[in-house]
N, C-alpha and C positions, 0 to 999 in steps of 0.2 A: 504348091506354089513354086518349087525348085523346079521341077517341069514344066510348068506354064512361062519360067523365065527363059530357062533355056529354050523353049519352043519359040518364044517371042525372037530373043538372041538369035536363032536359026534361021528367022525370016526376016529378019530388020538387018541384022548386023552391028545392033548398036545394044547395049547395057547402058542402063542411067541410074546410076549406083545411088541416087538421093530417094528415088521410088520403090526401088527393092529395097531399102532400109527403113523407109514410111510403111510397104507394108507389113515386115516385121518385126515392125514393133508392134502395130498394129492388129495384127494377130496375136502376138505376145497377151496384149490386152485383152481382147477377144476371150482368151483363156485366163485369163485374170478372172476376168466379172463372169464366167462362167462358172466358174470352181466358187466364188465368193456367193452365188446365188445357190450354187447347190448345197453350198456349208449352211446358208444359212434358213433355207426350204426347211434342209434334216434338223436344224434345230430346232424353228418353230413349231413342224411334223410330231417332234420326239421321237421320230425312225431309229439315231444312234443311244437308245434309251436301251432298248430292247436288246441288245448285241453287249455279254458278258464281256469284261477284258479277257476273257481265254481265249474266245472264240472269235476276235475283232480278225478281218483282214484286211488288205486294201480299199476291196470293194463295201465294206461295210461301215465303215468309220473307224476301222481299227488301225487308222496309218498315228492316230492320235496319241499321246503317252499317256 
């Protein structure tokens, strides 16, 4: 997105600080209801069942305490 603004900046000449900050937030969100749908896939799943607390890593559902 940081590149596509400045790409746009490079050929307009203008920034409009109200639309780069719609989009991220935007994207913020994006990654919000991404991460909340995959928490709650693995838990209907029972995927983070299966993975010991020894053996938890990021990838696994071990960011959890």
């Amino acid at each position: 997105m940081f590149i596509a603004t400045a790409y746009a900046y490079g050929k307009t000449g203008e920034f409009d600080l109200f639309w780069f900050v719609v989009f991220v937030v935007g994207i913020y969100f994006i990654e919000i209801g991404k991460n909340a749908v995959n928490e709650f896939i693995d838990y209907k799943s029972g995927v983070d069942i299966f993975v010991t607390p020894d053996k938890g890593t990021p990838f696994s559902g071990g960011k959890k305490p």
